[in-house]
C-alpha positions in Angstrom: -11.3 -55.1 100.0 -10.4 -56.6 96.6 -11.4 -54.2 93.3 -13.4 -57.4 92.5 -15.0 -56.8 95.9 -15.3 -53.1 95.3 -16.9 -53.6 91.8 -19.8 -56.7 93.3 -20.6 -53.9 96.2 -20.4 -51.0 94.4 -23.3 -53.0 91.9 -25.3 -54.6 95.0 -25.2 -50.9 96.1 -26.6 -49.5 93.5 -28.7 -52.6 93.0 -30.1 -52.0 96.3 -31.3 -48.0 96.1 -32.6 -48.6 92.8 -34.8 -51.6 93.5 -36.3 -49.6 96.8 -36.8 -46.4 95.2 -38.0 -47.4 91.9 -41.5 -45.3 92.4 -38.9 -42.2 92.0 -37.3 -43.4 88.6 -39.2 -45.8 87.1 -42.1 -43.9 85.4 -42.6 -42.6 82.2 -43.3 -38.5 82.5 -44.2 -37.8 79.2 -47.2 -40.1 79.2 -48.6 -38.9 82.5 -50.8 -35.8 82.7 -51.1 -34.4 85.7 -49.0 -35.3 89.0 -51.7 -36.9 91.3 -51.7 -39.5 88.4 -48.7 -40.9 90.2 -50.3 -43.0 92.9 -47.0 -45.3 93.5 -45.3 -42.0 95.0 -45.9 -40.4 98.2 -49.5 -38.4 98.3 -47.5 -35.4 100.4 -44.9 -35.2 98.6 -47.0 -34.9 94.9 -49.2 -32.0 96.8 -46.2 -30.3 97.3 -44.5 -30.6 93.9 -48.4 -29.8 92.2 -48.2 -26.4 94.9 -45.0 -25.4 93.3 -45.4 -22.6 90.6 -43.1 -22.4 87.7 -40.7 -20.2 89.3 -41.0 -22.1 92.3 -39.9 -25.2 91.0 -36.6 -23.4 88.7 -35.5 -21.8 91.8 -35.6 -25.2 94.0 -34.3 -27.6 90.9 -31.3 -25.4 90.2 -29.8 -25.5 93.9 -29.0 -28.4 94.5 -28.9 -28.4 98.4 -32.3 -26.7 98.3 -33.3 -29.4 96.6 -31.7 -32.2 99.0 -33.1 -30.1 102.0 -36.6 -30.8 100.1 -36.2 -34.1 99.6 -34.6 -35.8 102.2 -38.6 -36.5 104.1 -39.1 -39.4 100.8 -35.4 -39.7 99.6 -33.6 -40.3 102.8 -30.9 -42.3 100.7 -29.6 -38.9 98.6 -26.4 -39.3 99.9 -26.2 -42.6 99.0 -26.6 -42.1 95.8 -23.9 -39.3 95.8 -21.6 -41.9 97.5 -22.1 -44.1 94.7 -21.1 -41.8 92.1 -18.6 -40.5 93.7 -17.0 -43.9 94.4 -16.0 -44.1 90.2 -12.6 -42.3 90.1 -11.3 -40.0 87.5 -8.9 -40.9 85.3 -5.5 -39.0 86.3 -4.2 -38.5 82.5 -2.0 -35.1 83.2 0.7 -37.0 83.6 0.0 -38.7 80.7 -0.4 -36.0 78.7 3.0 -34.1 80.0 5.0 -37.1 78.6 3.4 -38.0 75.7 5.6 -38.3 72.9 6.8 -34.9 70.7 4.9 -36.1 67.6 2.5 -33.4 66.8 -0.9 -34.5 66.3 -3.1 -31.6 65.3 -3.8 -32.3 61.6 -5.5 -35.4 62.6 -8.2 -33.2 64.5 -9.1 -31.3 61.7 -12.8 -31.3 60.8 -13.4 -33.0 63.9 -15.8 -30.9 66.3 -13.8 -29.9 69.0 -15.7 -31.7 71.8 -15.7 -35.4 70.0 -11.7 -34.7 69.4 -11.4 -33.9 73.4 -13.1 -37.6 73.6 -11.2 -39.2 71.6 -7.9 -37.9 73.7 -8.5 -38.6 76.6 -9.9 -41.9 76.0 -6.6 -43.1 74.5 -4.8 -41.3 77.6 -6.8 -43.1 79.8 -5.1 -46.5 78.4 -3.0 -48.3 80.5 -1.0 -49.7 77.7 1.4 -52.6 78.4 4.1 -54.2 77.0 5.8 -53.7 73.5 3.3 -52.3 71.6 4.7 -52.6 68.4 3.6 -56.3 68.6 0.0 -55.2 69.8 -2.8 -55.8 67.0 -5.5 -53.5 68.2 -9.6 -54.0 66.4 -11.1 -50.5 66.6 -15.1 -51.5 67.3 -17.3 -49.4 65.4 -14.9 -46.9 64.1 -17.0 -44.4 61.9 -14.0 -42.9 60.0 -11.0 -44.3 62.1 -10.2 -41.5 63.7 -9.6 -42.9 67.3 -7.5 -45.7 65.5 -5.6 -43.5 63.3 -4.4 -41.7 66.9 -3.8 -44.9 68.7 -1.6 -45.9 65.9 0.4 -42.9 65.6 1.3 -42.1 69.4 1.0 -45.5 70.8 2.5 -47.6 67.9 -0.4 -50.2 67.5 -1.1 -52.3 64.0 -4.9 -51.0 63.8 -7.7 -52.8 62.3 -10.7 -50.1 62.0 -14.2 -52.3 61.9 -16.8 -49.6 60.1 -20.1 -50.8 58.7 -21.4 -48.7 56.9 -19.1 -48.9 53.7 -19.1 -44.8 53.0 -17.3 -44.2 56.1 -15.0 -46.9 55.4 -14.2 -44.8 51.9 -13.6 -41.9 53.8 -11.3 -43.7 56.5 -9.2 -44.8 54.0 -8.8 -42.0 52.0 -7.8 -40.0 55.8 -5.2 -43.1 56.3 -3.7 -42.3 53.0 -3.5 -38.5 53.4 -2.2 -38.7 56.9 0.1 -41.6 55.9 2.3 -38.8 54.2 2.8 -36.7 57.2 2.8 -39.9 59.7 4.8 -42.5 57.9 4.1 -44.8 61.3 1.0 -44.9 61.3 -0.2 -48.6 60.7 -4.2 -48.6 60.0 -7.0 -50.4 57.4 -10.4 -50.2 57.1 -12.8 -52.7 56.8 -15.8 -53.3 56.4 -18.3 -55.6 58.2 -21.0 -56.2 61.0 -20.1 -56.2 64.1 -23.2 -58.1 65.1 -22.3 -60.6 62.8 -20.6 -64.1 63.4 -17.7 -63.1 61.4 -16.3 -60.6 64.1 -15.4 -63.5 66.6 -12.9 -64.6 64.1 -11.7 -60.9 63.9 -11.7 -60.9 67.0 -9.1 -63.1 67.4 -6.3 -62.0 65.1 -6.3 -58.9 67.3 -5.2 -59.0 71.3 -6.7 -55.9 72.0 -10.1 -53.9 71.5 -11.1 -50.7 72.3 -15.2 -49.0 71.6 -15.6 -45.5 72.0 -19.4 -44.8 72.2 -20.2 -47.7 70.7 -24.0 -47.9 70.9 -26.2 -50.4 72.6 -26.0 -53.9 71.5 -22.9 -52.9 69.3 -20.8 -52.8 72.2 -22.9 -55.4 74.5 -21.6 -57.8 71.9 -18.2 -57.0 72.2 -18.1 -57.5 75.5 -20.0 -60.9 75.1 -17.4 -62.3 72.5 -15.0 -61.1 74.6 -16.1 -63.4 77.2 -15.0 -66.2 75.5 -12.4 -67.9 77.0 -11.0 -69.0 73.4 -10.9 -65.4 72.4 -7.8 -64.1 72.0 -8.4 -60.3 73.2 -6.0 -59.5 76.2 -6.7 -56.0 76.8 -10.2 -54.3 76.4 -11.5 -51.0 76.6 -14.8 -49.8 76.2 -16.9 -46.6 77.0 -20.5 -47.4 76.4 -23.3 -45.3 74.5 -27.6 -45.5 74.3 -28.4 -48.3 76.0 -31.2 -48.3 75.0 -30.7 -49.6 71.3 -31.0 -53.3 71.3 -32.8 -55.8 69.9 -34.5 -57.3 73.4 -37.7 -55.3 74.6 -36.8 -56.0 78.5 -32.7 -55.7 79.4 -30.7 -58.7 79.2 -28.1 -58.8 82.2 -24.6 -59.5 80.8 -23.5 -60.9 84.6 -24.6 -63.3 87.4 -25.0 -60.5 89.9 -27.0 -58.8 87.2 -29.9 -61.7 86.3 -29.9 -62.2 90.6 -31.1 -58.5 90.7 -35.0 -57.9 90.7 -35.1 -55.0 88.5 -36.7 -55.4 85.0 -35.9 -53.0 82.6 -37.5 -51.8 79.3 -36.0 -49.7 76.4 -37.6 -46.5 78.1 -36.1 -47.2 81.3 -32.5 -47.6 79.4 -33.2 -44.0 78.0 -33.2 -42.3 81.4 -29.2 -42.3 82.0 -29.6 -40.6 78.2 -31.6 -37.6 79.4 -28.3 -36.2 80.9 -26.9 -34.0 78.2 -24.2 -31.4 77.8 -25.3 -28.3 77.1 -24.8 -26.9 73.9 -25.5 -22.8 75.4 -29.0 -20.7 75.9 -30.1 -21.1 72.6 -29.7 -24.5 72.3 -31.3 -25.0 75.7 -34.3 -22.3 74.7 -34.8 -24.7 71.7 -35.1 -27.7 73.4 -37.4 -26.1 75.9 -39.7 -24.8 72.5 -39.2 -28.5 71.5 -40.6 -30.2 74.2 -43.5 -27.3 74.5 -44.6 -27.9 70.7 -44.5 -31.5 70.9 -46.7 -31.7 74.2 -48.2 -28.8 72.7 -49.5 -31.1 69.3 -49.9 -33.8 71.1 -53.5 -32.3 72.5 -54.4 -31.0 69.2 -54.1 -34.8 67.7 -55.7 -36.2 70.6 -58.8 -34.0 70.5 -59.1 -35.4 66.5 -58.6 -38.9 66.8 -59.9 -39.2 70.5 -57.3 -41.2 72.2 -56.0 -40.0 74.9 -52.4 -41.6 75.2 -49.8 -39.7 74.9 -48.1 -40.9 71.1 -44.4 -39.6 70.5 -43.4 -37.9 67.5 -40.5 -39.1 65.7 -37.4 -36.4 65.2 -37.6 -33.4 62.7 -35.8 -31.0 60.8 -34.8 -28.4 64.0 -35.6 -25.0 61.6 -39.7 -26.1 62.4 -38.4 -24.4 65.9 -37.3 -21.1 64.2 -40.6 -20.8 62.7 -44.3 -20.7 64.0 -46.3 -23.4 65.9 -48.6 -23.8 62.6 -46.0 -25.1 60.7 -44.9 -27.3 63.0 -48.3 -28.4 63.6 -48.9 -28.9 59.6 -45.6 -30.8 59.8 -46.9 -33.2 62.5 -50.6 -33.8 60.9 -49.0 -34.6 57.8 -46.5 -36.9 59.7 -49.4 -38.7 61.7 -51.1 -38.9 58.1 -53.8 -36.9 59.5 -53.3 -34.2 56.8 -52.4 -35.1 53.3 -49.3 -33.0 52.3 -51.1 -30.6 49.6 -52.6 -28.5 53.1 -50.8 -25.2 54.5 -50.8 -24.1 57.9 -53.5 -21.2 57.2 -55.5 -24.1 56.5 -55.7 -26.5 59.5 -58.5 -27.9 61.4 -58.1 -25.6 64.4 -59.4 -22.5 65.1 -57.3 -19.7 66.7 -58.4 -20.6 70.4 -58.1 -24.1 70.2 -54.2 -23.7 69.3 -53.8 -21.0 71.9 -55.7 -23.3 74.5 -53.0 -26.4 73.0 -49.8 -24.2 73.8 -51.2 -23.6 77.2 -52.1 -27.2 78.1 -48.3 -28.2 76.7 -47.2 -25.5 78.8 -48.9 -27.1 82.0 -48.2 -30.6 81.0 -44.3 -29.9 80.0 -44.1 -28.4 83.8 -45.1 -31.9 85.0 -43.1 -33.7 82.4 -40.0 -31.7 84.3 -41.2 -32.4 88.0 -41.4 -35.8 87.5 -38.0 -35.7 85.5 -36.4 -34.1 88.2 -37.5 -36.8 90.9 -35.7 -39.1 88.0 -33.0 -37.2 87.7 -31.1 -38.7 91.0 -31.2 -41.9 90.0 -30.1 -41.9 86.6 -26.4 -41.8 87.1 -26.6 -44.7 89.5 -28.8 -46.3 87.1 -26.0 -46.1 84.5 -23.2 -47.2 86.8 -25.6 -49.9 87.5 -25.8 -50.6 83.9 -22.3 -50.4 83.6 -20.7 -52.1 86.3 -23.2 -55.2 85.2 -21.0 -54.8 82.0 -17.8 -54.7 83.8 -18.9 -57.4 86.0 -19.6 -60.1 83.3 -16.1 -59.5 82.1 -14.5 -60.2 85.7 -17.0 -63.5 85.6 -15.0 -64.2 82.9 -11.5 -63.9 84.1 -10.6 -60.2 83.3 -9.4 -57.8 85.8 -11.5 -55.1 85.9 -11.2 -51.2 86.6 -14.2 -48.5 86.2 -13.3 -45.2 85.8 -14.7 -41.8 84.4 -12.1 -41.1 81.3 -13.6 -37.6 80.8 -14.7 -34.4 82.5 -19.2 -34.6 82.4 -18.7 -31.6 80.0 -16.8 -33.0 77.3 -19.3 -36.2 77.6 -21.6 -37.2 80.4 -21.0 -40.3 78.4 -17.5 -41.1 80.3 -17.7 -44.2 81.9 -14.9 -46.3 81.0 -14.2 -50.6 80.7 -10.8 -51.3 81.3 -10.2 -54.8 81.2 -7.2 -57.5 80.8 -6.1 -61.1 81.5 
C-alpha cells in the first residue's frame, strides 16, 4: 500500500469510528447536569457510570485496562481506536541528534521555558532537509520572537524570513538576531512584520521555497496550508505542527480535503476544543488547581443561576489564577462583578448569599464537576483520533494538491501532546 493509501485509510478509519460513535464524543459535559440527561447514550451503561462513587470512578479512569474491560459492552471498537493512533510513527531523531553539527547552541535557549525549547528541537530534528541548503529561503509562519528560525538558521544554514504580527515581538526578535549575531556570525535571519491572514503573504510566500509553523494556531496555519495549495506557489518543502483548532473564523469546520467535505461529520468550535482537553501536566499543584478551578466555576455557576433564573450553564471567561489561592467569596465577588451582576464598589462579606446557600453551591459543583468528568472520560477515547482526523484532513488537502505527504509524531506526549507533524514536498 502507497503512504497516499495509508494516509486516505488511515482518515476513512478514523472517519468511520468517529461518525458511529459520535454519542460518546460529541456532547458538551459542562452544560449537562446530571447523566440520565444523555438520552443519545446507552440507558445501561449511564446507570452504571451514575452508580459509580467518586472513588469508584478515580480507581476505574486511572487503569486503563479496567477501564477497557468496562467498556468494551458499548465501545467494542477501543482497539480500534488504539490501532489508529498507534499507526502515526515517531519521529527517529537520535540519530539526528548524535550527528548534528559541533556548533553549540545553548545561548539561544536562554529565557526560553525548558519544555517550549525541547519543541522547538526536536521539531527542527524532525526535518528531512534536502539539498544545498545554503540556497534554501525558509518563511518562519507565525514566529513570536524567531526563535525556531534563529535555530534553523544557525545549524541547518537556511536564509530565514521570521513572519510575526504583532510588532513588539518583532522588536524583540530583532534585537535577539543582533545579540546572537555576535556569537553566530552565520546566522542569516529578519523579522517582519505582517498578517498572515492577509493577501500579502501569498506573495511572501513565494520568495521563500520552504515553510515551516510550529503551533501555529487555528486558521493561522489552515491558511498556510491553503496558500500552499496553490500550484503557482513556490513553497517546495512544508512543515507544519498544528495548534487550537478551534480558533477560526467559521462557526462549523471547513474541511481543507475532498475526503474531508465527503465525510458526514459536522463540527463546531466546541467540538474542535476536545483534542485541546489533553494537557501535560504541569505536577500536583497544578493539577489540584485546576480541579479547584473547575469546582469554583461549576460551583458559581448555581449561585448565578439561582439570581437570574436561567438555567443554562454560561462559561466564565479566564481570570487572574491567585482567585484559586484565596477563598470561594472572592472568587465569587470576582465573577458577579464580571457577569455585571455586582457593581465593583461590593466585597465578598457583602454578597447576596447567605452562608448555606454558598455551602449548598460548592456541593452542587462538586456533584455536577463529577459528571462533567464521566462524561469527559467517555470523550476522552476519541479525542486523539478526532485530532488525527483533523489532521490527516490537513495532510490530505496537501497530497490533493501534489505534495508528498508524511504524518508523524515529532515529540514525546510530555513535551507536547501537541506533536503531530506535516511534512510535505513536491
Amino acid at each position: 500500500m502507497s503512504e497516499v493509501d495509508v494516509l486516505r485509510s488511515l482518515f476513512h478509519h478514523a472517519d468511520q469510528l468517529l461518525t458511529q460513535y459520535r454519542p460518546f464524543w460529541q456532547m458538551r459535559p459542562f452544560y449537562i447536569r446530571q447523566l440520565s440527561e444523555c438520552s443519545q447514550l446507552p440507558e445501561h451503561l449511564l446507570s452504571k457510570l451514575t452508580k459509580l462513587d467518586q472513588k469508584e470512578f478515580e480507581q476505574l479512569s486511572q487503569n486503563s485496562e479496567a477501564s477497557q474491560q468496562w467498556l468494551q459492552p458499548w465501545l467494542p471498537c477501543l482497539d480500534e481506536l488504539e490501532q489508529i493512533q498507534r499507526s502515526i510513527p515517531g519521529v527517529d531523531n537520535s540519530e539526528t541528534s548524535s550527528q548534528q553539527d559541533s556548533v553549540s547552541i545553548k545561548h539561544l535557549s536562554t529565557g526560553i521555558p525548558g519544555r517550549k525549547w525541547s519543541q522547538i528541537e526536536q521539531f527542527i530534528n524532525s526535518l528531512p532537509i534536502t539539498g544545498d541548503t545554503a540556497k534554501h529561503k525558509l518563511l518562519e509562519w507565525c514566529a513570536g520572537k524567531g526563535h525556531l528560525g534563529r535555530l534553523l538558521s544557525i545549524r541547518k544554514g537556511y536564509e530565514v524570513t521570521s513572519l510575526e504580527w504583532q510588532h513588539s515581538l518583532c522588536i524583540q526578535g530583532e534585537a535577539l538576531i543582533h545579540q546572537q549575531k555576535k556569537r553566530y556570525p552565520q546566522l542569516q535571519q529578519r523579522m517582519q512584520q505582517g498578517d498572515a491572514l492577509s493577501d500579502d503573504v501569498s506573495r511572501l510566500l513565494n520568495q521563500h521555497n520552504t515553510a515551516v509553523a510550529l503551533h501555529a494556531c487555528g486558521d493561522l496555519h489552515t491558511h498556510l496550508i491553503s496558500q500552499c495549495c496553490n500550484s503557482a506557489q513556490a513553497i517546495k518543502q512544508l512543515a507544519v505542527a498544528p495548534c487550537c483548532y478551534h480558533l477560526t473564523a467559521d462557526d462549523i469546520y471547513q474541511p481543507l480535503s475532498k475526503a474531508g467535505q465527503g465525510s458526514l461529520l459536522s463540527l463546531d468550535r466546541q467540538d474542535l476544543k476536545i483534542p485541546l482537553q489533553e494537557t501535560v501536566t504541569g505536577g500536583q499543584r497544578v493539577s489540584r488547581l485546576r480541579d479547584i478551578e473547575l469546582h469554583w466555576r461549576l460551583s458559581f455557576d448555581f449561585l448565578r443561576q439561582s439570581l437570574t433564573g436561567e438555567t443554562r450553564y454560561k462559561p466564565l471567561p479566564a481570570f487572574p489564577k491567585k482567585l484559586l489561592s484565596g477563598e470561594f467569596n472572592d472568587f465569587v465577588l470576582w465573577a458577579l462583578i464580571n457577569r455585571e451582576l455586582l457593581s465593583d464598589n461590593h466585597d465578598s462579606d457583602n454578597l447576596p448569599f447567605n452562608e448555606r446557600e454558598m455551602s449548598q453551591a460548592l456541593t452542587e459543583g462538586a456533584e455536577k464537576l463529577l459528571v462533567v468528568r464521566k462524561l469527559e472520560w467517555l470523550q476522552s477515547h476519541f479525542r486523539r483520533v478526532l485530532e488525527i482526523w483533523l489532521v490527516a484532513d490537513r495532510a490530505l488537502a496537501l497530497e490533493e494538491a501534489g505534495f508528498h505527504v508524511e504524518l508523524y509524531q515529532f515529540c514525546d506526549k510530555a513535551v507536547s501532546p501537541r506533536n503531530l507533524l506535516i511534512l510535505a514536498r513536491r
